[in-house]
Backbone atoms as SQL, in Angstrom:
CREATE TABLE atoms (id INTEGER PRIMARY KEY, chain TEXT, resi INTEGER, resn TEXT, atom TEXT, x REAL, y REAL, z REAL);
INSERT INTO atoms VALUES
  (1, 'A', 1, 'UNK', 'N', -57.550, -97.945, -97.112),
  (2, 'A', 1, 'UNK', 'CA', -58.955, -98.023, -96.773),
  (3, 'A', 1, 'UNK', 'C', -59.756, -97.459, -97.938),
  (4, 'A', 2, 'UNK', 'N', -60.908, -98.019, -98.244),
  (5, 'A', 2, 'UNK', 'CA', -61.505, -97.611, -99.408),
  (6, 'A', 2, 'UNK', 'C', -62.946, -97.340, -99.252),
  (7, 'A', 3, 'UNK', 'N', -63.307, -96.019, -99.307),
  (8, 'A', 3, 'UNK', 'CA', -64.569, -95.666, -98.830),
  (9, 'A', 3, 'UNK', 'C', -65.488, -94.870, -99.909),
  (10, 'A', 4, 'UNK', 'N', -66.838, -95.131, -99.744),
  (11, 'A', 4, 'UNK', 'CA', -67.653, -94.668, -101.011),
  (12, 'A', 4, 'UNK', 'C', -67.251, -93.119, -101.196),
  (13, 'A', 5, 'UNK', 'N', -67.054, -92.430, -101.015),
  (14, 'A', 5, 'UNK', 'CA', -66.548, -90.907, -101.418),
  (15, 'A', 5, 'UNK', 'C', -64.564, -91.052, -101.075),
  (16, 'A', 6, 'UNK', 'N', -63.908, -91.670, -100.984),
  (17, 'A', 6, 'UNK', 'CA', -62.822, -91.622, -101.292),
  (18, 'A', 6, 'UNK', 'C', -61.384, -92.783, -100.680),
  (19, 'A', 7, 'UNK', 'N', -61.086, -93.330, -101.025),
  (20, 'A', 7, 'UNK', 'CA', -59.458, -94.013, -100.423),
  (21, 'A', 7, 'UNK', 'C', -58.713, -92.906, -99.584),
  (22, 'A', 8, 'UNK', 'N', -58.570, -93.805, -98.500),
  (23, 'A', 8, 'UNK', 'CA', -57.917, -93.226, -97.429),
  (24, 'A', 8, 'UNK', 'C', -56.442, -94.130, -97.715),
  (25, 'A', 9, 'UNK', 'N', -54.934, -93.155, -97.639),
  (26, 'A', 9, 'UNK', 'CA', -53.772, -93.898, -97.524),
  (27, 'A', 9, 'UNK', 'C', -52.996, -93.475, -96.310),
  (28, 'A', 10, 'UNK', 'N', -52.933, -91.952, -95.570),
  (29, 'A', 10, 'UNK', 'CA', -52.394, -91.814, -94.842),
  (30, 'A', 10, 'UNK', 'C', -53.171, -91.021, -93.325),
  (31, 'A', 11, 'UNK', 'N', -52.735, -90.341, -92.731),
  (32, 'A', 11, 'UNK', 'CA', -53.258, -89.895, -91.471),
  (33, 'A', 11, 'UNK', 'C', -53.973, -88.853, -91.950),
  (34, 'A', 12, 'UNK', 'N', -53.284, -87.878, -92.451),
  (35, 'A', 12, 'UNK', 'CA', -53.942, -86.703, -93.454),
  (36, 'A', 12, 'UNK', 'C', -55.523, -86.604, -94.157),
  (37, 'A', 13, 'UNK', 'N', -55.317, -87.945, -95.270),
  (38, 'A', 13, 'UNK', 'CA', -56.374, -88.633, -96.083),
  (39, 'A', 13, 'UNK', 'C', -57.835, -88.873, -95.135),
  (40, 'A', 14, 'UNK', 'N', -56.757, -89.830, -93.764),
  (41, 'A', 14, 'UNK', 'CA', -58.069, -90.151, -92.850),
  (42, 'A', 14, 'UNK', 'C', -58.706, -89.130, -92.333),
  (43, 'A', 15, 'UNK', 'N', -58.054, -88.061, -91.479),
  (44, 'A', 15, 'UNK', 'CA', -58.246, -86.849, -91.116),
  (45, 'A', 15, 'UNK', 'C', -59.444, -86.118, -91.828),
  (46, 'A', 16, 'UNK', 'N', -58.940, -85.984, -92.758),
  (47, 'A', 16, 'UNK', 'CA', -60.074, -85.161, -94.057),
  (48, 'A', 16, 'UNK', 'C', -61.052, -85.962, -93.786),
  (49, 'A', 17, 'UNK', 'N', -61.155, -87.269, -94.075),
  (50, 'A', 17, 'UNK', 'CA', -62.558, -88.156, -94.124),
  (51, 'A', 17, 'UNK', 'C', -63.108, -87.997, -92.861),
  (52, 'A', 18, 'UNK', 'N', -62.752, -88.128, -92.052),
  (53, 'A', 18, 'UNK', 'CA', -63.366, -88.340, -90.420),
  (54, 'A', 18, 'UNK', 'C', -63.842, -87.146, -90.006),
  (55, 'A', 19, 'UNK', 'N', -63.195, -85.968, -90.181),
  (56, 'A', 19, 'UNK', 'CA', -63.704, -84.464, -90.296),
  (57, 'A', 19, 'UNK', 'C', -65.037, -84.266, -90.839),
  (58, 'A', 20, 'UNK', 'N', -64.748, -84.689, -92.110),
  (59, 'A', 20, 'UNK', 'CA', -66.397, -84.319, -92.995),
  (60, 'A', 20, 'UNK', 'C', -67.372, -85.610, -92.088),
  (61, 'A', 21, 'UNK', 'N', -67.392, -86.973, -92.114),
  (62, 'A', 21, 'UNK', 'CA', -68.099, -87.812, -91.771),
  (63, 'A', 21, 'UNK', 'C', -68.975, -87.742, -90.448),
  (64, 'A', 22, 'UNK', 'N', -68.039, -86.860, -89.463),
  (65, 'A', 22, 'UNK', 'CA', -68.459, -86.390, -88.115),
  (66, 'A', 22, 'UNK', 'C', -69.421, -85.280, -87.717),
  (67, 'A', 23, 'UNK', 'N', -68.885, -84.648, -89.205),
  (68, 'A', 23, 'UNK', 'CA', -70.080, -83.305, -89.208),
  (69, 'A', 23, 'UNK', 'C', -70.926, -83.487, -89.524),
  (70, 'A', 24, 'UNK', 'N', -71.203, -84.293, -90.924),
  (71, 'A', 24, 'UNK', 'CA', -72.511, -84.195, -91.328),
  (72, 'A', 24, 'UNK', 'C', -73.165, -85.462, -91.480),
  (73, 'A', 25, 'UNK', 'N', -72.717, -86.512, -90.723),
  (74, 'A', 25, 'UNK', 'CA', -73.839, -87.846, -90.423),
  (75, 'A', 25, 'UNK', 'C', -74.157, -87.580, -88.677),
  (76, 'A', 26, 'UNK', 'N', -75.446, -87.960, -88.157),
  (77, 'A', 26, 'UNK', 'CA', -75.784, -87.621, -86.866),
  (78, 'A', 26, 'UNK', 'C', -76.604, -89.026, -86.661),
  (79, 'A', 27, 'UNK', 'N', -77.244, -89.029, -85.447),
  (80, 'A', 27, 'UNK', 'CA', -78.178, -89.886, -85.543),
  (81, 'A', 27, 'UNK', 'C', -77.220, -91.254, -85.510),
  (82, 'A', 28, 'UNK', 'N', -76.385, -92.128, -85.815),
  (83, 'A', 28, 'UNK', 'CA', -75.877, -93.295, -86.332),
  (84, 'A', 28, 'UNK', 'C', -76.011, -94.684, -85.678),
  (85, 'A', 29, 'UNK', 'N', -76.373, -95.881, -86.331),
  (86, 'A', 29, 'UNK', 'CA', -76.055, -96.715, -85.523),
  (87, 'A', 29, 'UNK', 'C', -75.760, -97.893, -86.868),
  (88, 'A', 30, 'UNK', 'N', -74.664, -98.625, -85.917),
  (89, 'A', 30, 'UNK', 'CA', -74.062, -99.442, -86.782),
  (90, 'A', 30, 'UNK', 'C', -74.287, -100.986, -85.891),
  (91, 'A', 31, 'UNK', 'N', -74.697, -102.179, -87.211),
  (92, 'A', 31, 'UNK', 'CA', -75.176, -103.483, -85.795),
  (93, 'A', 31, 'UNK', 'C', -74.340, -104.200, -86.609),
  (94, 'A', 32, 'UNK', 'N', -73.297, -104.932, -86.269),
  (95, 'A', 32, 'UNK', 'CA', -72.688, -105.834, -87.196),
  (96, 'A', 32, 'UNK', 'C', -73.717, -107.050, -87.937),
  (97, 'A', 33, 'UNK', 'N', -73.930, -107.257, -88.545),
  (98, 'A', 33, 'UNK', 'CA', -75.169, -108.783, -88.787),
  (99, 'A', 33, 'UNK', 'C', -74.504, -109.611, -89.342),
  (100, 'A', 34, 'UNK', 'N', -73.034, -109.961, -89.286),
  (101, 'A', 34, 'UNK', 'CA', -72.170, -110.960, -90.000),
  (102, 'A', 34, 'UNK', 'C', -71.216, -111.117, -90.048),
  (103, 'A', 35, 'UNK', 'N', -69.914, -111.541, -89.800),
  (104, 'A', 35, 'UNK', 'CA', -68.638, -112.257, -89.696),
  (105, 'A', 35, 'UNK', 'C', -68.453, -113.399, -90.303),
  (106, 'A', 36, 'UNK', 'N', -67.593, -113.682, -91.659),
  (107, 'A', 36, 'UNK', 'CA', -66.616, -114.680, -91.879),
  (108, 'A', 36, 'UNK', 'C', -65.693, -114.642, -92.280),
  (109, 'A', 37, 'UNK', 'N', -65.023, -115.471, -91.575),
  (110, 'A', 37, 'UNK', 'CA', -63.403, -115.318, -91.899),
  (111, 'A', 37, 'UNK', 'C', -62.727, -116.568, -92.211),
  (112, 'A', 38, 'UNK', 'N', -61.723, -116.541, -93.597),
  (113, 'A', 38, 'UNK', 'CA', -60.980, -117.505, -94.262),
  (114, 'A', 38, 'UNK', 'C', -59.550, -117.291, -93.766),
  (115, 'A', 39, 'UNK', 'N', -59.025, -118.549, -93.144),
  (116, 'A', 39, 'UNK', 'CA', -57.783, -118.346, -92.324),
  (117, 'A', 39, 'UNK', 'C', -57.083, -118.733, -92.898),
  (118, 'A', 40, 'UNK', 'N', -55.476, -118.361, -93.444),
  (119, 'A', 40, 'UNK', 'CA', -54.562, -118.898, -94.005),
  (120, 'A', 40, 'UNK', 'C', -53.149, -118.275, -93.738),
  (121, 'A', 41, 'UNK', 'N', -52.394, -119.086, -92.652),
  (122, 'A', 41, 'UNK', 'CA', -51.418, -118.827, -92.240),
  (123, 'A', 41, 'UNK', 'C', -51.824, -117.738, -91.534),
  (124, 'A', 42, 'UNK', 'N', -50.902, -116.571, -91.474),
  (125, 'A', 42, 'UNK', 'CA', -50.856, -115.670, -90.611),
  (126, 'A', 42, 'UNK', 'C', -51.636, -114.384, -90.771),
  (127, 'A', 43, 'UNK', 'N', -52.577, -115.207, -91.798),
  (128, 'A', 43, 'UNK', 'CA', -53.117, -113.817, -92.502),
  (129, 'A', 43, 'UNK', 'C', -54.930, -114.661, -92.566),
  (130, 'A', 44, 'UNK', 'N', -55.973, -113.569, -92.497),
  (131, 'A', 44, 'UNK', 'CA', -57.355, -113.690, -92.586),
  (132, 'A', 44, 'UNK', 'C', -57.829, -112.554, -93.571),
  (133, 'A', 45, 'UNK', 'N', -59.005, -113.246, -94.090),
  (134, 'A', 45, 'UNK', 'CA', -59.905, -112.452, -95.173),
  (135, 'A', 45, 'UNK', 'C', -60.873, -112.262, -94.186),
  (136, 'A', 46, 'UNK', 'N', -61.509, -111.229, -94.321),
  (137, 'A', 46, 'UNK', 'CA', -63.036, -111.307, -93.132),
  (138, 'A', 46, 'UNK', 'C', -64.146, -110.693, -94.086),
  (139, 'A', 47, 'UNK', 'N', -65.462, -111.204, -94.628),
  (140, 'A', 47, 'UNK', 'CA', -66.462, -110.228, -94.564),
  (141, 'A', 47, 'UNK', 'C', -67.467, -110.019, -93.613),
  (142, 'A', 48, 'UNK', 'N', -67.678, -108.817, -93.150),
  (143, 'A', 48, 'UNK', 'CA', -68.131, -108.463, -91.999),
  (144, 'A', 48, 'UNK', 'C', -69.408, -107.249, -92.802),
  (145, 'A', 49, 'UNK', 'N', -70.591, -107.725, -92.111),
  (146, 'A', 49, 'UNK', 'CA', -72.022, -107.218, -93.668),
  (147, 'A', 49, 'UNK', 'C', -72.150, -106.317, -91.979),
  (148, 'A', 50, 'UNK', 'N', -72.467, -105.231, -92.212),
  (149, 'A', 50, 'UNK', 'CA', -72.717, -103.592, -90.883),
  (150, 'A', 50, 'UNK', 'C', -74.215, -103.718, -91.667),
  (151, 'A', 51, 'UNK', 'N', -74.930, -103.411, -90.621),
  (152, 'A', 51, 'UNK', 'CA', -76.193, -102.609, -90.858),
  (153, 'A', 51, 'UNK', 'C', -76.212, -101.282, -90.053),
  (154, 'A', 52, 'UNK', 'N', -76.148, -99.589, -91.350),
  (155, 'A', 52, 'UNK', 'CA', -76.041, -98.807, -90.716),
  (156, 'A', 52, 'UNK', 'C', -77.148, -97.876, -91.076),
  (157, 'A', 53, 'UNK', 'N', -77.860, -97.423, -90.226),
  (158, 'A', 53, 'UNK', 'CA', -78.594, -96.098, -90.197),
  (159, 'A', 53, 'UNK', 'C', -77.580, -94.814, -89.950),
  (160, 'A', 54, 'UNK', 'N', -78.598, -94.004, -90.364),
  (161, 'A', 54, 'UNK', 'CA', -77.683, -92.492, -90.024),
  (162, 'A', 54, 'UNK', 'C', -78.630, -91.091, -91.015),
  (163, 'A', 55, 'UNK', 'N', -78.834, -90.157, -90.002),
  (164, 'A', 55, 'UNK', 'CA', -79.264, -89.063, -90.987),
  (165, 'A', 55, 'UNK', 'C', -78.485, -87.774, -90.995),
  (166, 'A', 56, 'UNK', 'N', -78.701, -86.855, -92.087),
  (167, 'A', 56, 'UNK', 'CA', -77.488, -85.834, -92.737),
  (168, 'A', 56, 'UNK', 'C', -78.374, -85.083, -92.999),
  (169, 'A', 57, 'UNK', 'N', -78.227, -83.542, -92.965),
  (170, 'A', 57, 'UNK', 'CA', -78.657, -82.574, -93.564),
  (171, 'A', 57, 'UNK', 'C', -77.653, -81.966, -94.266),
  (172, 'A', 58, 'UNK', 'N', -77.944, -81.637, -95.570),
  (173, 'A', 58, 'UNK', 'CA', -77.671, -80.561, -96.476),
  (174, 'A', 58, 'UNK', 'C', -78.253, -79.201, -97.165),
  (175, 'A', 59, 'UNK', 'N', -77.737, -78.344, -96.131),
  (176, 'A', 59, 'UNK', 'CA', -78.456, -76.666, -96.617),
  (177, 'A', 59, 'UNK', 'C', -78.786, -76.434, -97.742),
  (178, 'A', 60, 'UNK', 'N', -79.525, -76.063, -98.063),
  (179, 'A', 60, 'UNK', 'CA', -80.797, -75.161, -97.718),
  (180, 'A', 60, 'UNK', 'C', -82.082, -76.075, -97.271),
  (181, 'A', 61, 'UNK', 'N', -81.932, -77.619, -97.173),
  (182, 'A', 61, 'UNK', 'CA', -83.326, -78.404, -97.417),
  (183, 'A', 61, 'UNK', 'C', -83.723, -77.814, -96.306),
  (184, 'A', 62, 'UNK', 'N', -85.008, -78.289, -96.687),
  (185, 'A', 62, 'UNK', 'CA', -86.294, -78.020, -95.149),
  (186, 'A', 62, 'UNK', 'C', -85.981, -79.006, -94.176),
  (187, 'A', 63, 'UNK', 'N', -85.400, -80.326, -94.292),
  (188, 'A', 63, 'UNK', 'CA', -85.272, -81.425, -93.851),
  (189, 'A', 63, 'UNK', 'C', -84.076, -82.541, -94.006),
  (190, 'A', 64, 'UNK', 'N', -84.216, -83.209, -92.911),
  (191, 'A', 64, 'UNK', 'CA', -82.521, -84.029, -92.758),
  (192, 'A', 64, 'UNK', 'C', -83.357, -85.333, -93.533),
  (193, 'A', 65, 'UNK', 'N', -82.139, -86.238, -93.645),
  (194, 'A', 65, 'UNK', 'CA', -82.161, -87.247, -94.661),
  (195, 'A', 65, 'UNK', 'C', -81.982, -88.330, -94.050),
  (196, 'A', 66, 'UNK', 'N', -82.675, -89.322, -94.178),
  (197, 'A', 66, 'UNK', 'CA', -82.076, -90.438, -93.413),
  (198, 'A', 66, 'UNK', 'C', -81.830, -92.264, -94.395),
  (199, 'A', 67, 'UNK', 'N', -80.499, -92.610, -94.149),
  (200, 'A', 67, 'UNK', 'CA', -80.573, -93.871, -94.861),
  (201, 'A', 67, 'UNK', 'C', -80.212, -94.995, -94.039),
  (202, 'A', 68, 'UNK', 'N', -80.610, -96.241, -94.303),
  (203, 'A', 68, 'UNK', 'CA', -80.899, -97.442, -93.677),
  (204, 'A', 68, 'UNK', 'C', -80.104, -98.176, -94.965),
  (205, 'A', 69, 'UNK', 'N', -79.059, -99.250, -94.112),
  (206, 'A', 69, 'UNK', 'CA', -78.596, -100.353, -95.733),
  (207, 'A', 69, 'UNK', 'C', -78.159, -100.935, -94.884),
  (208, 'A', 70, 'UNK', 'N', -77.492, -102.287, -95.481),
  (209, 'A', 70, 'UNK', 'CA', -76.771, -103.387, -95.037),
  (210, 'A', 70, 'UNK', 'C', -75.270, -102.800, -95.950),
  (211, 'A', 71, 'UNK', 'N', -73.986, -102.931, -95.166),
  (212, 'A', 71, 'UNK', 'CA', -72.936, -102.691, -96.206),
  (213, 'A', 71, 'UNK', 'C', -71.610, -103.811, -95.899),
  (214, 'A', 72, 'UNK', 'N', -71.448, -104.054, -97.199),
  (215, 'A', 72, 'UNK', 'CA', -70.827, -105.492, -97.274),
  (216, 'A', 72, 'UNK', 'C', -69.007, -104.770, -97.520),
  (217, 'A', 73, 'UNK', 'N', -68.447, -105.339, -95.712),
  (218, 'A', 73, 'UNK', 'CA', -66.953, -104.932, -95.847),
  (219, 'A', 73, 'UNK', 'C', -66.176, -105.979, -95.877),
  (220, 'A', 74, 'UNK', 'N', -65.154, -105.502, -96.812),
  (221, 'A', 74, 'UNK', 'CA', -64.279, -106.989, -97.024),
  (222, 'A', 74, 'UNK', 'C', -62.461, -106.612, -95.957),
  (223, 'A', 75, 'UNK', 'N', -62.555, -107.344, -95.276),
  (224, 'A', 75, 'UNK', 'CA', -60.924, -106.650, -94.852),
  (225, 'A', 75, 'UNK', 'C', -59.905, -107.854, -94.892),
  (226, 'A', 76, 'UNK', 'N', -58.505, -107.447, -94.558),
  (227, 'A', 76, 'UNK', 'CA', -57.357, -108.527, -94.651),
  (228, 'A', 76, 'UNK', 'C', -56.511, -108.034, -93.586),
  (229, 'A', 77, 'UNK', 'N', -56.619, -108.836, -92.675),
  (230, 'A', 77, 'UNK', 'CA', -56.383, -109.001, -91.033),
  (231, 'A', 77, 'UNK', 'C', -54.629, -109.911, -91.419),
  (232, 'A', 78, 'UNK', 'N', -53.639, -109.682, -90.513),
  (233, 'A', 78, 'UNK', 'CA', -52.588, -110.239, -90.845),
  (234, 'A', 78, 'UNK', 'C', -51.794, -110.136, -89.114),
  (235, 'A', 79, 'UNK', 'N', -51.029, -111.260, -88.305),
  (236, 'A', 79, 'UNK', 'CA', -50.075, -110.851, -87.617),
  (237, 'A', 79, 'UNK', 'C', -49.527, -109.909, -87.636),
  (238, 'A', 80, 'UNK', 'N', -49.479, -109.062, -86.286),
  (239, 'A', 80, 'UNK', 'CA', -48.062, -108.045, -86.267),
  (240, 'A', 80, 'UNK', 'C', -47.712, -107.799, -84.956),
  (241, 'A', 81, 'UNK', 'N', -46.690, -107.154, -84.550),
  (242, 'A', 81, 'UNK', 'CA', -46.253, -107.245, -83.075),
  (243, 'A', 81, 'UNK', 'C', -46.325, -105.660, -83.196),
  (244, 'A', 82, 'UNK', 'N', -46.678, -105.321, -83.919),
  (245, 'A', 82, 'UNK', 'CA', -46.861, -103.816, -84.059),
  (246, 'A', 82, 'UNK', 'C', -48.064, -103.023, -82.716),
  (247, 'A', 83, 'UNK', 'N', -48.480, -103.773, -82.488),
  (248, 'A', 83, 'UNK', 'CA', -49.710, -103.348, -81.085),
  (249, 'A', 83, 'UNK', 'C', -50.068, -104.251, -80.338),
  (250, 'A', 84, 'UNK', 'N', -50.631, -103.943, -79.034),
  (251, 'A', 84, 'UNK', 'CA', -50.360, -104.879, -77.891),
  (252, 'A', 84, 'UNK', 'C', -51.761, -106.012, -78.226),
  (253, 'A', 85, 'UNK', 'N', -52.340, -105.836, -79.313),
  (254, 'A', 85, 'UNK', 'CA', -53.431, -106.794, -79.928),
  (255, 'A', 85, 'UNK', 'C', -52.790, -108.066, -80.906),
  (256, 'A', 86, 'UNK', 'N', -51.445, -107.276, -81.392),
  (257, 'A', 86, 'UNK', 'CA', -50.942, -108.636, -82.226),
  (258, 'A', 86, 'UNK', 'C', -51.615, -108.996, -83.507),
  (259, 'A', 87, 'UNK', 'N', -52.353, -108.033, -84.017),
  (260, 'A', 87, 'UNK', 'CA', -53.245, -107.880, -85.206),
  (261, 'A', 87, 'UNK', 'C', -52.930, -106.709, -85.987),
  (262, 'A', 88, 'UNK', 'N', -53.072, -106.187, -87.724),
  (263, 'A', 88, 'UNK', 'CA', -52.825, -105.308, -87.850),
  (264, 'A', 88, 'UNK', 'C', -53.818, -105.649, -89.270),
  (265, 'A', 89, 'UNK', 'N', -54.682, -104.368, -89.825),
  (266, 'A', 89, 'UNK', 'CA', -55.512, -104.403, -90.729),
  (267, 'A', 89, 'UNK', 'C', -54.374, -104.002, -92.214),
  (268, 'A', 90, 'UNK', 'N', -54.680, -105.238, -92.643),
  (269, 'A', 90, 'UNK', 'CA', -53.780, -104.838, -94.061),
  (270, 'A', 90, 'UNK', 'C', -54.432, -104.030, -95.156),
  (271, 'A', 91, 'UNK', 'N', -55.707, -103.943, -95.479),
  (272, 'A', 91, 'UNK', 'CA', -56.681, -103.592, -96.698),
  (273, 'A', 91, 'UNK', 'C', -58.050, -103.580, -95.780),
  (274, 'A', 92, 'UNK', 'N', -58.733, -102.672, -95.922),
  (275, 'A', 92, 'UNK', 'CA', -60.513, -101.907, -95.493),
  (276, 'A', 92, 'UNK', 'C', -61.112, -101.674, -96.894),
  (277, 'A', 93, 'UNK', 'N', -61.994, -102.653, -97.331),
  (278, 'A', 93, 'UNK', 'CA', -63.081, -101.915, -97.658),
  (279, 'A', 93, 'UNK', 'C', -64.083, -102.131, -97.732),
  (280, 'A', 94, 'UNK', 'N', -65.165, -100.820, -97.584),
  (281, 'A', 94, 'UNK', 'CA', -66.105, -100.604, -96.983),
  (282, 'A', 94, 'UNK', 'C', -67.138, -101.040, -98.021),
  (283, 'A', 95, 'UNK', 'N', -67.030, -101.003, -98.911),
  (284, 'A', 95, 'UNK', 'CA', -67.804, -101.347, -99.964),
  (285, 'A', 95, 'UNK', 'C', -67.654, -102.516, -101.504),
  (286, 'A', 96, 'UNK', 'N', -67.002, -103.102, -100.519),
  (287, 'A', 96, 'UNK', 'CA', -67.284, -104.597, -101.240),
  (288, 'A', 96, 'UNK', 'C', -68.184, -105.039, -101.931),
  (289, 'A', 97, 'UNK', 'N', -69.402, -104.877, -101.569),
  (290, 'A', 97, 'UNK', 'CA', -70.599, -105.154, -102.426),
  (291, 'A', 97, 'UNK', 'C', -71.255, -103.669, -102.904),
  (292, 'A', 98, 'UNK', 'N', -72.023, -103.433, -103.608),
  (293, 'A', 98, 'UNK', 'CA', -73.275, -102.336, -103.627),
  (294, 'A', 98, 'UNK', 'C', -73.897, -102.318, -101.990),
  (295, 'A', 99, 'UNK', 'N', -74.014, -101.233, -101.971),
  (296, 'A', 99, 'UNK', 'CA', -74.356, -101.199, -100.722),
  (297, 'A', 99, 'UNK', 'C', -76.100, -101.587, -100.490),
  (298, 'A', 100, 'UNK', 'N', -76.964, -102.057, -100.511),
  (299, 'A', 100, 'UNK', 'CA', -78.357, -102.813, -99.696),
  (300, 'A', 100, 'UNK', 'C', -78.973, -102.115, -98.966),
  (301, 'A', 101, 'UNK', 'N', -79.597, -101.127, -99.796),
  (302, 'A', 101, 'UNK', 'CA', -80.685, -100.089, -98.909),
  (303, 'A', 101, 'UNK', 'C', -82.238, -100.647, -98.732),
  (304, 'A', 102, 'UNK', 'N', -82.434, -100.373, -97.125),
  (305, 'A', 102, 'UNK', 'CA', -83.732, -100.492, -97.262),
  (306, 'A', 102, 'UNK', 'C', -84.619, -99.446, -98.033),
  (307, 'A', 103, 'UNK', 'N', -86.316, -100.020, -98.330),
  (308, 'A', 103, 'UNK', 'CA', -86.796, -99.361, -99.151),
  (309, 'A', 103, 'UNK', 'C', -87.438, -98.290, -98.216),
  (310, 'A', 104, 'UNK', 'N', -87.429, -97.120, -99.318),
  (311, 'A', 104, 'UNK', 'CA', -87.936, -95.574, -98.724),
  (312, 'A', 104, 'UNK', 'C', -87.072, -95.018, -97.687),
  (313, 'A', 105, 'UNK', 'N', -85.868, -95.499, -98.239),
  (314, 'A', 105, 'UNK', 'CA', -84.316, -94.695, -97.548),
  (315, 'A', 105, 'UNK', 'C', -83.741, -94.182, -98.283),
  (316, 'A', 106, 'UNK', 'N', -83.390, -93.017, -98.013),
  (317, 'A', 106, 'UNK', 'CA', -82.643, -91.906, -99.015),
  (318, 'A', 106, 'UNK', 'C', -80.887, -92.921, -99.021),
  (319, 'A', 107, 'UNK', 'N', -80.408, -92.716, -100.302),
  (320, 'A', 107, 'UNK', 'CA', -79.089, -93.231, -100.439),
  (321, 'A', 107, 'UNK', 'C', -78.459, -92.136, -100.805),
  (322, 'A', 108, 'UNK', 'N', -77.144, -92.806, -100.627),
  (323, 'A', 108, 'UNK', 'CA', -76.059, -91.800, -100.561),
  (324, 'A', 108, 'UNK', 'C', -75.994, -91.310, -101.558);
């Protein structure tokens, strides 16, 4: 998984990320605005464009932060009997494109 502050490879990696991400984004909302997917054999490409808000404070400011973007994820979806879905995510990432901030939104 590949995320703007770091690649995630194992449970550990994720752990760390999901820890920090939980603490200090509040506020969040995520709207999907897009799905396509290229099918070939047993395996799919998907880009899937999130529109996410979310605001963060960082001490000492007087004030929390808030950013608005569109973020362009690319993933690779593949068969597996590995879960009772029959799907298994081969490659995440979150930032496929530059990420698409609206204007007079603080970025990351």
């Amino acid at each position: 998984m590949q995320f703007p502050d770091g690649d995630i490879r194992n449970f550990d990696s994720f752990k760390q990320w999901y820890d920090r991400v939980t603490t200090l984004f509040f506020d969040e909302n995520h709207t999907v605005q897009s799905v396509e997917a290229t099918i070939s054999g047993d395996q799919a490409e998907v880009r899937v464009v999130v529109g996410w808000q979310a605001s963060w404070f960082e001490p000492p400011a007087a004030k929390s932060k808030r950013t608005s973007m569109d973020a362009t994820q690319q993933w690779t979806i593949r068969r597996s009997a590995k879960n009772a879905y029959g799907l298994e995510i081969v490659t995440y990432n979150a930032m496929a494109e530059p990420f698409k901030y609206a204007p007079g939104f603080a970025r990351l």
